[in-house]
DRENDO-1510 file (C-alpha; in Angstrom, 1 decimal, always signed):
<recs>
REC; n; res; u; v; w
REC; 1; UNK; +32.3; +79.6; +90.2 .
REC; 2; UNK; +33.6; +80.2; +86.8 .
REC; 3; UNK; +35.4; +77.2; +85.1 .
REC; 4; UNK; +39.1; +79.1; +85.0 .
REC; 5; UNK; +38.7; +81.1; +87.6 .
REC; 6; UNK; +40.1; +80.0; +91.2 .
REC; 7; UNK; +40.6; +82.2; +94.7 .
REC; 8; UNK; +42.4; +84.9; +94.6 .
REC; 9; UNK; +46.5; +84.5; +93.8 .
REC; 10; UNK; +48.8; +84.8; +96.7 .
REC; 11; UNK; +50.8; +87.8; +96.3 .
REC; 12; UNK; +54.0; +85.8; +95.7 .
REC; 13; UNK; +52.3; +84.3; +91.9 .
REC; 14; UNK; +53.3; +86.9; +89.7 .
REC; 15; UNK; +53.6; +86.5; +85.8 .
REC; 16; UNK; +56.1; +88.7; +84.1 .
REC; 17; UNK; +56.0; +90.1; +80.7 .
REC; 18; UNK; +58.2; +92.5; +80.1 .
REC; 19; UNK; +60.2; +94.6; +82.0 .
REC; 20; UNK; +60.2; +98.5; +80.3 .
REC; 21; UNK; +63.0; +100.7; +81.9 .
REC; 22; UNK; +62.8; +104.0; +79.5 .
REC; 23; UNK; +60.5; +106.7; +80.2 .
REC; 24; UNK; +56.9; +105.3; +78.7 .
REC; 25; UNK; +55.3; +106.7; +76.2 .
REC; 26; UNK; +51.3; +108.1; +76.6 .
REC; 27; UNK; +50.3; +105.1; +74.8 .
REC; 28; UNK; +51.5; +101.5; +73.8 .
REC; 29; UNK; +51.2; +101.0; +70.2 .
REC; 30; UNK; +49.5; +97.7; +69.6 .
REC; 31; UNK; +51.5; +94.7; +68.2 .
REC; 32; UNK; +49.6; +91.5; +66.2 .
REC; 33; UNK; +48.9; +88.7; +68.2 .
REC; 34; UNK; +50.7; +86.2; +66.3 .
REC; 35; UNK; +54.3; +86.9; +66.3 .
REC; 36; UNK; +54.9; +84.5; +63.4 .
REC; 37; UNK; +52.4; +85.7; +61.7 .
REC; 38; UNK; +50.1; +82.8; +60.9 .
REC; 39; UNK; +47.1; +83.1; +62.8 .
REC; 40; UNK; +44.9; +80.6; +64.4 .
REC; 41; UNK; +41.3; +80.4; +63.7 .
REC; 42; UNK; +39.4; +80.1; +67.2 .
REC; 43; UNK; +36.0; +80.3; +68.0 .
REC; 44; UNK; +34.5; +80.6; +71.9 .
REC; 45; UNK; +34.1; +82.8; +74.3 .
REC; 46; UNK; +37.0; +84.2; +76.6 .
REC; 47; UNK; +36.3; +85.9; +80.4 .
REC; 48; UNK; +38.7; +88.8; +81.9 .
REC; 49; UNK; +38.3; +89.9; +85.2 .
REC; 50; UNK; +40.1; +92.1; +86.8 .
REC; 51; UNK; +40.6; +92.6; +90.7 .
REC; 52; UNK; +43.2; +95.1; +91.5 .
REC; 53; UNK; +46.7; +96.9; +90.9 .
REC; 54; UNK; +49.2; +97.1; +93.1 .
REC; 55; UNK; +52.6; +99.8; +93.4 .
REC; 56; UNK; +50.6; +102.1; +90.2 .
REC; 57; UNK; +53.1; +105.1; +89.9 .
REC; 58; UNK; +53.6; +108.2; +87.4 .
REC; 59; UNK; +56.6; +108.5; +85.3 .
REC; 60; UNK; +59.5; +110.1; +87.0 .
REC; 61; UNK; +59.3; +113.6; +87.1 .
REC; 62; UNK; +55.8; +114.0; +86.4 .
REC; 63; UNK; +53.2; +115.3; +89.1 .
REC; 64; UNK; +49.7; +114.7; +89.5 .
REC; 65; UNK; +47.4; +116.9; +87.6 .
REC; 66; UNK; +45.8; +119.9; +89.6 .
REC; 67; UNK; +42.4; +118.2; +89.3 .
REC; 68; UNK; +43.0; +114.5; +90.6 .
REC; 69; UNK; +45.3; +116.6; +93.6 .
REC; 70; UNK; +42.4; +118.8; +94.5 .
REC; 71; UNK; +40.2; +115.1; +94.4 .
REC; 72; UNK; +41.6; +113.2; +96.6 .
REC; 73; UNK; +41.2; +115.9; +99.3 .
REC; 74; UNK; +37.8; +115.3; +99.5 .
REC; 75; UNK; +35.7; +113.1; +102.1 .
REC; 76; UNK; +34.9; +111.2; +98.6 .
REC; 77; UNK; +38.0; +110.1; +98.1 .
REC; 78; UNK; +38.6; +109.4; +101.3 .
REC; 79; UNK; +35.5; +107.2; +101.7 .
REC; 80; UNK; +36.6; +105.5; +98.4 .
REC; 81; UNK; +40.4; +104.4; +99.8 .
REC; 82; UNK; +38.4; +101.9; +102.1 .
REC; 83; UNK; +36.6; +100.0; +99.8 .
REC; 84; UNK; +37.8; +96.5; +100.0 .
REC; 85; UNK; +36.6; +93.5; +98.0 .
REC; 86; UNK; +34.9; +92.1; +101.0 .
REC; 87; UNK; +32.9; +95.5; +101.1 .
REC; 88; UNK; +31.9; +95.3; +97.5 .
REC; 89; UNK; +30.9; +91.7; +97.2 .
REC; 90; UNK; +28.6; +92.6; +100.7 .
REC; 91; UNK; +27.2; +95.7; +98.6 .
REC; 92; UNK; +26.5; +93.8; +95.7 .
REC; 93; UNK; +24.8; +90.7; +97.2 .
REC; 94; UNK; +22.7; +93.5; +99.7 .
REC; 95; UNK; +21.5; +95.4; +96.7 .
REC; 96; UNK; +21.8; +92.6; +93.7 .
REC; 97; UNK; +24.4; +95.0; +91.6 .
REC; 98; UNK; +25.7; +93.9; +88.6 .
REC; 99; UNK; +29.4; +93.6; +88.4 .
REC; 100; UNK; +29.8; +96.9; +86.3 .
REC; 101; UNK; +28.7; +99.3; +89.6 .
REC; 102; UNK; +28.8; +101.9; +87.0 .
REC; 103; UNK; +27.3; +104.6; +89.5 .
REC; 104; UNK; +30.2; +103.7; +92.0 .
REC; 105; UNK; +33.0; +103.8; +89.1 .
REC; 106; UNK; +32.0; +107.1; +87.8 .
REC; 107; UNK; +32.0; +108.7; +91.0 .
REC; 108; UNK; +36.1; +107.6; +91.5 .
REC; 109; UNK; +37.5; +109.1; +88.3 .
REC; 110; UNK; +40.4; +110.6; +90.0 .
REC; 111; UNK; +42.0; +106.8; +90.2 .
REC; 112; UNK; +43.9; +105.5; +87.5 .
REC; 113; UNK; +41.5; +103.7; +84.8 .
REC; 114; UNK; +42.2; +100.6; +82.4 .
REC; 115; UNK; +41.6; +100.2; +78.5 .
REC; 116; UNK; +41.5; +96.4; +78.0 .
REC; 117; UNK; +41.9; +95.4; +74.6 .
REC; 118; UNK; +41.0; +92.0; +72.9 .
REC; 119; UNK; +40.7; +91.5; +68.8 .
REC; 120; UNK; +40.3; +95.4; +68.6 .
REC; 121; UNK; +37.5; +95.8; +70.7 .
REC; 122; UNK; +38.3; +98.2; +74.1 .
REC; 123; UNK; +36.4; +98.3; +77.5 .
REC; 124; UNK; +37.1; +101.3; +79.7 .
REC; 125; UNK; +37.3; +100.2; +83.2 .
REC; 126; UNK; +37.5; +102.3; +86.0 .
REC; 127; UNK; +37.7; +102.0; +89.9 .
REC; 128; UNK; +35.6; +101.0; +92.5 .
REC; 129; UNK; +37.8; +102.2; +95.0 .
REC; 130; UNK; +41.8; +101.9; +96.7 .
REC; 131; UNK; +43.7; +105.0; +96.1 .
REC; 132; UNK; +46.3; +106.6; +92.8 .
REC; 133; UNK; +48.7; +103.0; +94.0 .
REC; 134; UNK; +46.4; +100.6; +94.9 .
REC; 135; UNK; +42.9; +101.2; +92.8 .
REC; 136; UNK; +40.3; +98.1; +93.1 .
REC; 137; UNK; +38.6; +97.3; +89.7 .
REC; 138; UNK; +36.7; +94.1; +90.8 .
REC; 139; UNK; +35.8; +93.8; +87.2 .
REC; 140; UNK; +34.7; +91.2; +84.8 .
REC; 141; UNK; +34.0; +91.3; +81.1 .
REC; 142; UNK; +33.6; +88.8; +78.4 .
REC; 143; UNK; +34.6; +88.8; +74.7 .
REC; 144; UNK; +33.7; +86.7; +71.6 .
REC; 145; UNK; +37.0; +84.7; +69.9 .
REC; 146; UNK; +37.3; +84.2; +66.4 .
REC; 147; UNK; +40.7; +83.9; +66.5 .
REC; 148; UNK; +44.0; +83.7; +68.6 .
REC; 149; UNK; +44.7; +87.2; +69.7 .
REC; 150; UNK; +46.5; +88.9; +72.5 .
REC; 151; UNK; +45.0; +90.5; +75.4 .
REC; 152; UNK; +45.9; +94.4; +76.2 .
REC; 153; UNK; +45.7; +96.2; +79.0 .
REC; 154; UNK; +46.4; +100.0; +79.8 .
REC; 155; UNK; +46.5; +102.2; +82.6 .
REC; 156; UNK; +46.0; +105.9; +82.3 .
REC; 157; UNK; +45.7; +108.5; +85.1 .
REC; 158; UNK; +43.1; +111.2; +83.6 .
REC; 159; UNK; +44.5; +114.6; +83.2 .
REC; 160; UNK; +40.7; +116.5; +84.2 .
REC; 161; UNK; +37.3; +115.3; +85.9 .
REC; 162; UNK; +35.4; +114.0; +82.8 .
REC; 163; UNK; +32.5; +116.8; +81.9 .
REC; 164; UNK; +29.1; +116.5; +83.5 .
REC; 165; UNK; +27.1; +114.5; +81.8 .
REC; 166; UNK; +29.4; +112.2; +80.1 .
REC; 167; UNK; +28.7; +109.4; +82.4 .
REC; 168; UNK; +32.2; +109.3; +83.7 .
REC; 169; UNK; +33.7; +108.5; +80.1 .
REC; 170; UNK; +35.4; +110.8; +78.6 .
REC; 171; UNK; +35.1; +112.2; +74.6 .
REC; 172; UNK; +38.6; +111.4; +74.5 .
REC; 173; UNK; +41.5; +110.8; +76.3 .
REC; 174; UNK; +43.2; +114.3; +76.1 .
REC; 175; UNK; +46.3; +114.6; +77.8 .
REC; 176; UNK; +45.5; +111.4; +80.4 .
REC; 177; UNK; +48.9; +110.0; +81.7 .
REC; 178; UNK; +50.4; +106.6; +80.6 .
REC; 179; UNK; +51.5; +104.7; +83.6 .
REC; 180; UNK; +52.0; +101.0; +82.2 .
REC; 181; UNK; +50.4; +98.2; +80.5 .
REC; 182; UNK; +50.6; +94.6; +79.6 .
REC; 183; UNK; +50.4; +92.3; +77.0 .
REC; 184; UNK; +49.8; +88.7; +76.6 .
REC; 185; UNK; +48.6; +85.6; +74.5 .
REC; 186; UNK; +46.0; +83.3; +76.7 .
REC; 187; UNK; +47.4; +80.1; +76.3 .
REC; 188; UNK; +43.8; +78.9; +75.0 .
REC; 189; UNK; +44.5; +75.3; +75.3 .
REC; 190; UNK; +44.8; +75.6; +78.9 .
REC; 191; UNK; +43.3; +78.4; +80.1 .
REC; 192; UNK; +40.0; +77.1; +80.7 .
REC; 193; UNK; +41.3; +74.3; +83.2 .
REC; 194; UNK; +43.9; +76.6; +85.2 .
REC; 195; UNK; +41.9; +78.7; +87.3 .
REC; 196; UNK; +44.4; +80.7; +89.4 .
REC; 197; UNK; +44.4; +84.8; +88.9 .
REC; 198; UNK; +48.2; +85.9; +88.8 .
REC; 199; UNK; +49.6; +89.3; +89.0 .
REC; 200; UNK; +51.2; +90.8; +85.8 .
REC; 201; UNK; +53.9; +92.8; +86.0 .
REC; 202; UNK; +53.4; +96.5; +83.9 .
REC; 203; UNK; +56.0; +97.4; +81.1 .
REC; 204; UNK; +56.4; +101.2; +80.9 .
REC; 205; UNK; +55.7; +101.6; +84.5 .
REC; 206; UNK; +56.3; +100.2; +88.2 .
REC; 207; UNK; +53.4; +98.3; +89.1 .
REC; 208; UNK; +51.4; +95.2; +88.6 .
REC; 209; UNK; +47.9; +94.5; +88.3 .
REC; 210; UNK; +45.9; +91.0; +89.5 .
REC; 211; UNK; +44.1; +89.5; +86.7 .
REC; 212; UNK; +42.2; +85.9; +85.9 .
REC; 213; UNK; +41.5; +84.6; +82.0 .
REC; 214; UNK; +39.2; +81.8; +81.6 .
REC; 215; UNK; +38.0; +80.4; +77.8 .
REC; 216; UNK; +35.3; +78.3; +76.6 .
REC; 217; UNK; +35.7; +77.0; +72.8 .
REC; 218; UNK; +32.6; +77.5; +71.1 .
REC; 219; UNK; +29.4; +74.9; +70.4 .
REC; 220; UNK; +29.6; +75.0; +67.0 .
REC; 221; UNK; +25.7; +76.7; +66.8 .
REC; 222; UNK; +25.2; +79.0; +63.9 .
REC; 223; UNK; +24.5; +82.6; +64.6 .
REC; 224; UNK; +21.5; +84.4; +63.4 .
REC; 225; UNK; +20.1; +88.0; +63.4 .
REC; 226; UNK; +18.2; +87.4; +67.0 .
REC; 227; UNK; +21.7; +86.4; +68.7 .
REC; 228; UNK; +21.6; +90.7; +68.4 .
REC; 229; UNK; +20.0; +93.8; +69.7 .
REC; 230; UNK; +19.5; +96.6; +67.3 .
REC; 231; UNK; +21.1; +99.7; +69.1 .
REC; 232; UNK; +21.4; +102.4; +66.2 .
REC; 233; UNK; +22.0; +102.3; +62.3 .
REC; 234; UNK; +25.3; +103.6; +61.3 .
REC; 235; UNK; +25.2; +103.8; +57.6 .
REC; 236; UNK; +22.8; +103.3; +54.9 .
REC; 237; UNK; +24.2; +102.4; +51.2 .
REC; 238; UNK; +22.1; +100.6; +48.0 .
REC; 239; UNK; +23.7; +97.4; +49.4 .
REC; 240; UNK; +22.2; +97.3; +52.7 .
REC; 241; UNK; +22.7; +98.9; +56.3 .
REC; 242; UNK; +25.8; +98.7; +59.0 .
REC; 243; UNK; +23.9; +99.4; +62.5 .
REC; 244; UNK; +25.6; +99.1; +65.8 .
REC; 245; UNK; +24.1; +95.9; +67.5 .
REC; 246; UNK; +24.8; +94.5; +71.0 .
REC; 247; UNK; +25.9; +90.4; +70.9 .
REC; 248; UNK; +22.9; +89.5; +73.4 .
REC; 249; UNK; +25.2; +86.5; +75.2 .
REC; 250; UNK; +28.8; +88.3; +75.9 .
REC; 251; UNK; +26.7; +92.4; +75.8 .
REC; 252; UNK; +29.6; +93.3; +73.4 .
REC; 253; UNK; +29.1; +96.1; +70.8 .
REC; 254; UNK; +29.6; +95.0; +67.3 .
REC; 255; UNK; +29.1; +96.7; +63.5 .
REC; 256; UNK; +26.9; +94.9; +61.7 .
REC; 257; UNK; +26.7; +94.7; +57.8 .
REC; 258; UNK; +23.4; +93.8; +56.1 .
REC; 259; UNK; +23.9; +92.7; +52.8 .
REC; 260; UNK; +20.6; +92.2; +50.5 .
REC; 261; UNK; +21.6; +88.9; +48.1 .
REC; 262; UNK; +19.2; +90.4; +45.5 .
REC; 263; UNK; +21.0; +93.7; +45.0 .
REC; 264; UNK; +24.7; +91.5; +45.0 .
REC; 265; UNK; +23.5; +89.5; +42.2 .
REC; 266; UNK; +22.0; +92.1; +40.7 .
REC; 267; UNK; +24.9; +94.5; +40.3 .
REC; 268; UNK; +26.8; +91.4; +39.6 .
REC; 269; UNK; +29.1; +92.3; +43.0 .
REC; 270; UNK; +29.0; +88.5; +44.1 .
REC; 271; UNK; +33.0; +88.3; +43.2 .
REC; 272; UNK; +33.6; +91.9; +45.6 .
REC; 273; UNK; +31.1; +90.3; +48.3 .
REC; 274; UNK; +33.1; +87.1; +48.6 .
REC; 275; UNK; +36.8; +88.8; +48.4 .
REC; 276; UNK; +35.3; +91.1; +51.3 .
REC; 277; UNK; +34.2; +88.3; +53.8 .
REC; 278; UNK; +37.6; +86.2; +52.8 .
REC; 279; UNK; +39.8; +89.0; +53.2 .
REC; 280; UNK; +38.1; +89.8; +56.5 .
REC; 281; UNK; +38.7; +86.5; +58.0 .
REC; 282; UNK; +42.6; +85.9; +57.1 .
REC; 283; UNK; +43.6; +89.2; +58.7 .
REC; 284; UNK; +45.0; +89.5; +62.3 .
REC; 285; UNK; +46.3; +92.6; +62.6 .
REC; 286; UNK; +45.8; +95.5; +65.7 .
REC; 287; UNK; +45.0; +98.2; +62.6 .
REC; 288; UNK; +42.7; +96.5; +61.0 .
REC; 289; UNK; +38.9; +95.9; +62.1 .
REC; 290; UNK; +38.2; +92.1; +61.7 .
REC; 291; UNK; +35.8; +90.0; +60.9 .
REC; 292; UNK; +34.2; +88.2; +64.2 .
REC; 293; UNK; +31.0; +86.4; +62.4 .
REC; 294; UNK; +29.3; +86.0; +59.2 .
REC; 295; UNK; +25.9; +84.6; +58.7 .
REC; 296; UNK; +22.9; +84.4; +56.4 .
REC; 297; UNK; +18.8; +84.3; +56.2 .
REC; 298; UNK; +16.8; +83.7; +53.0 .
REC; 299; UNK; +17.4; +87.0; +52.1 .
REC; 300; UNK; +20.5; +88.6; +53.4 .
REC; 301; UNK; +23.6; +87.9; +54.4 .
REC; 302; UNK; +25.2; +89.5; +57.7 .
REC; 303; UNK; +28.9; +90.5; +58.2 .
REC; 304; UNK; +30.2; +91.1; +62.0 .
REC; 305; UNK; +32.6; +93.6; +62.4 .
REC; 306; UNK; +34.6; +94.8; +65.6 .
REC; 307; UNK; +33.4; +98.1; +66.4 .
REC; 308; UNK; +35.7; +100.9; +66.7 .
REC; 309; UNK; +34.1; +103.5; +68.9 .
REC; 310; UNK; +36.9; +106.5; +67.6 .
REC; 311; UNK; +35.0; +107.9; +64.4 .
REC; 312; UNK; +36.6; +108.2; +61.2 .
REC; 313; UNK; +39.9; +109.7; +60.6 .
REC; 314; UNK; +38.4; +112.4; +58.1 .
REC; 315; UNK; +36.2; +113.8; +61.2 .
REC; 316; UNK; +39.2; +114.0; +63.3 .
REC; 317; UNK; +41.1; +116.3; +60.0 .
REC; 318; UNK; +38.0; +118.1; +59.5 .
REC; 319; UNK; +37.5; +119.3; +63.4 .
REC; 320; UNK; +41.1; +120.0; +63.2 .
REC; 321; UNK; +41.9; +121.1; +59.6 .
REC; 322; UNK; +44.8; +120.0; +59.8 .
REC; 323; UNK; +47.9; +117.5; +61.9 .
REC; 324; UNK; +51.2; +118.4; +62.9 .
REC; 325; UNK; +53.6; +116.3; +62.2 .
REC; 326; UNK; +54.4; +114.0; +64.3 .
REC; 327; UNK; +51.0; +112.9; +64.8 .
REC; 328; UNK; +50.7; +112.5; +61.1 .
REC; 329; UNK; +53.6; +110.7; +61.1 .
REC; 330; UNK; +52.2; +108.3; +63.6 .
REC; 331; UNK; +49.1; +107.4; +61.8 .
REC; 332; UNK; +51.2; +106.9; +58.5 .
REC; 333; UNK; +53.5; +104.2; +60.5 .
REC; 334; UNK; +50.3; +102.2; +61.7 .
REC; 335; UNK; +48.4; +102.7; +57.9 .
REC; 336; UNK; +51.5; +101.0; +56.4 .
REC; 337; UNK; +52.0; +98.6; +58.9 .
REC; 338; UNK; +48.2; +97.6; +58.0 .
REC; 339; UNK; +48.9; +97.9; +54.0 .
REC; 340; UNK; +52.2; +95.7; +54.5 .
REC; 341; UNK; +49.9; +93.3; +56.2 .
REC; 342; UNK; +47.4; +93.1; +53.1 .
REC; 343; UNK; +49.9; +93.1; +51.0 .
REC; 344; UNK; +52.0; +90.0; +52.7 .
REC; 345; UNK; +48.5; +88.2; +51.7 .
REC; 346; UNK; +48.7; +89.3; +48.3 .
REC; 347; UNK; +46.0; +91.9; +48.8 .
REC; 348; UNK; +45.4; +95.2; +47.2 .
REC; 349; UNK; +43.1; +97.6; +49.2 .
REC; 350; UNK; +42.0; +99.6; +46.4 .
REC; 351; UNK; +39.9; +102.1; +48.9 .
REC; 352; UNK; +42.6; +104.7; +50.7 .
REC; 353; UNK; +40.7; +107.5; +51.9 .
REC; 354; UNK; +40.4; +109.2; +55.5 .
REC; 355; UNK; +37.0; +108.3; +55.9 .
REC; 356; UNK; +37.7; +104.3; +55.9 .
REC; 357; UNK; +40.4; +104.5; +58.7 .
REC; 358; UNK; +39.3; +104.7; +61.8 .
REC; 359; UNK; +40.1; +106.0; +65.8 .
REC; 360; UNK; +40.2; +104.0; +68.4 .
REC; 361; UNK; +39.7; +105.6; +72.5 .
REC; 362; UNK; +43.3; +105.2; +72.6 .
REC; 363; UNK; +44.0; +107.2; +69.2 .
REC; 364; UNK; +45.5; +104.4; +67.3 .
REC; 365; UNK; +43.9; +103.4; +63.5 .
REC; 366; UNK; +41.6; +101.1; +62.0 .
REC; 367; UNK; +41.4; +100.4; +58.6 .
REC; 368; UNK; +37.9; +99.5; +57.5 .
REC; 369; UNK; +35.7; +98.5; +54.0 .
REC; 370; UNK; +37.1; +96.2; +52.1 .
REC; 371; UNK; +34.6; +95.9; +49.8 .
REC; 372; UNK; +36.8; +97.1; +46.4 .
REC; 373; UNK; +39.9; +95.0; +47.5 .
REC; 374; UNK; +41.5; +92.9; +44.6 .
REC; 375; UNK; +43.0; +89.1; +45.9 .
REC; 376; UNK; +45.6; +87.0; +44.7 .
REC; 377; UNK; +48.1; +90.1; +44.0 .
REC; 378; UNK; +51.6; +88.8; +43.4 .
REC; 379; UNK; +54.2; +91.3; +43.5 .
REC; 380; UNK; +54.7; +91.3; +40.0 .
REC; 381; UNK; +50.9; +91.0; +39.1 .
REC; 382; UNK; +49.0; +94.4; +37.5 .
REC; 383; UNK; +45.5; +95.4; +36.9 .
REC; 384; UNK; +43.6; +97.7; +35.3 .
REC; 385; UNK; +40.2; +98.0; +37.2 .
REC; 386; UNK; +39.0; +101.5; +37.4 .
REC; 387; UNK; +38.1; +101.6; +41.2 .
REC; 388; UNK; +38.1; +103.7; +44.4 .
REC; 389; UNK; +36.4; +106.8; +45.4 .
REC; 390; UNK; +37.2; +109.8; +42.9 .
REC; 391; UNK; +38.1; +112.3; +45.6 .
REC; 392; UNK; +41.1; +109.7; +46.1 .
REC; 393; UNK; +41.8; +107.9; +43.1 .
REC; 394; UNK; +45.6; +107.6; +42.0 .
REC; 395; UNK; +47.3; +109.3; +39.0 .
REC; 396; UNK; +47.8; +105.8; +37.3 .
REC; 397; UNK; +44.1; +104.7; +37.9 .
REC; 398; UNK; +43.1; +108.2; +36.0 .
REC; 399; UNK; +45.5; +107.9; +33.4 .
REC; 400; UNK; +44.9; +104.0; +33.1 .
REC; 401; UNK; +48.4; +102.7; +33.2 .
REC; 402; UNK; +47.6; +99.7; +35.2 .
REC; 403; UNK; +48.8; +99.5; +38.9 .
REC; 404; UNK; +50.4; +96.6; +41.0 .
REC; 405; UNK; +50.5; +96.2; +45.2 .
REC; 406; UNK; +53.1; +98.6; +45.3 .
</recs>
């Protein structure tokens, strides 16, 4: 068995978080996961699992869509309210399964589905079985720590059957319904020697879903480019290449800069290549990507971003041509809340442009590159560096007036 992880709670072991009375919104805006706002540097590896939810209901008011209705008329759906956990650990010792049973999940998208969230990297989770108030996830995931964070998890009730051949995941989450989610700090001092699941109560909905946290602090052994799997390249600049890789260990999906020393010293960028990588590993904040590992070889030296699966923001604007307001408004609130970060570590970002903010699967932003940010910025403190990308620049980096965090 899993060091953390005990038998399954008694139904009377229930850990509350928050208790949401309003009418919920379709998605919880993240929140950093230091309150106080001085994060704690962590390394190890943390396990979620997941069992089940119980009492899952829509908002008030609000019926369920034509397509999940028409659903659960069918002998599917049906078949799917009497899987049990006994009947899925029998069918995945019979046929050696792995825990994902992706077949069996994407065949019950009508049930509500989870986004879990931890250090800005999401996992779509949906059901094995149970019905729209009782789904059964059954399911276990792993994720690298480099730093104290909170764990998120939302529940969504799609809208429409996902398109064939999408493998049960959706482009996007369209008009799904919110139905409730939770938050929470592992208590990583602990964690790993309490091994009872507990049921968390949902803010924004009625409900509560059964969930066990376990966490391993780290070796100490260096990383190093075979700790990876090459899965596609990204991006392609003078400096190197960013290719999505999959961490071999935990199977997470990552963004990983290469960075030839050569060119750094070269182009005399050794200053900008250091501010990056520092700047990377203060931050803890939900709308910014972070820094989870940085190594090096004889040659190069590797940055290990979270890897936010959305596409850039300027793809979104271009599809669209344009957003009403109150989703631009939105995005604003969450970019300043990501500047006002920066800037309480006396950072200047120095790189605003659509294409280095990034979409999460739940729609929410992720600033990226900070490869032209500027440290050590005190609020009365100016500079005169003519940066940026010219599409973007600001009126007093063109006319050369100097410019301060503000």
């Amino acid at each position: 068995m899993l060091k953390g992880f005990g038998k399954l709670a008694k139904k009377g072991s229930t850990a509350t978080l928050s208790a949401g009375t309003d009418e919920p919104p379709r998605s919880v805006t993240p929140t950093p996961g230091n309150p106080d706002g001085k994060p704690t540097s962590r390394t190890g590896l943390l396990t979620i699992r997941v069992l089940w939810a119980e009492g899952l209901a829509l908002p008030s008011g609000t019926a369920i869509p034509s397509a999940v209705q028409a659903a659960l008329s069918t002998q599917q759906a049906k078949a799917a309210a009497s899987v049990s956990p006994s009947s899925v650990m029998q069918k995945r010792l019979a046929k050696r399964h792995s825990a994902k049973d992706s077949m069996q999940r994407t065949q019950c998208w009508w049930l509500p589905y989870l986004v879990m969230e931890f250090e800005v990297n999401q996992i779509l989770i949906t059901s094995l079985g149970g019905d729209l108030e009782k789904p059964l996830y059954m399911y276990q995931a792993q994720f690298d720590v480099s730093r104290t964070s909170e764990i998120s998890i939302q529940c969504y009730l799609r809208a429409e059957q996902p398109k064939v051949g999408s493998g049960g995941f959706a482009d996007d989450m369209g008009n799904d319904l919110f139905m409730g989610g939770i938050k929470f700090v592992p208590d990583f001092d602990n964690v790993g020697s309490v091994g009872n699941d507990q049921w968390y109560d949902l803010s924004g909905g009625p409900g509560k879903i059964q969930i066990g946290v376990a966490y391993q602090a780290s070796s100490g052994q260096s990383l190093t480019i075979d700790d990876f799997e090459l899965t596609t390249v990204i991006g392609k600049g003078s400096f190197g290449k960013v290719m999505q890789v999959r961490k071999r260990d935990t199977m997470r999906i990552y963004a990983l800069k290469t960075i030839r020393k050569a060119h750094i010293v070269d182009r005399k960028e050794i200053t900008h290549t250091l501010a990056e990588r520092l700047v990377l590993a203060r931050i803890n904040n939900p709308f910014i990507v972070p820094l989870k590992f940085s190594f090096q070889s004889e040659q190069k030296l590797y940055l290990v971003l979270a890897f936010v699966n959305g596409g850039e923001l300027f793809h979104h604007l271009q599809r669209e041509q344009r957003f009403n307001e109150e989703r631009s408004r939105f995005y604003s609130a969450e970019l300043l809340l990501a500047l006002e970060h920066l800037h309480e570590l006396d950072v200047v970002y120095r790189d605003l442009k659509p294409e280095n903010i990034l979409l999460d699967y739940t729609g929410h932003i992720a600033l990226c590159d900070f490869g032209l940010c500027k440290l050590n910025m005190k609020d009365s403190d100016t500079t005169n560096t003519f940066c940026g990308t010219p599409e973007y620049l600001a009126p007093e980096i063109l006319n050369g007036q100097g410019y301060s965090k503000s």
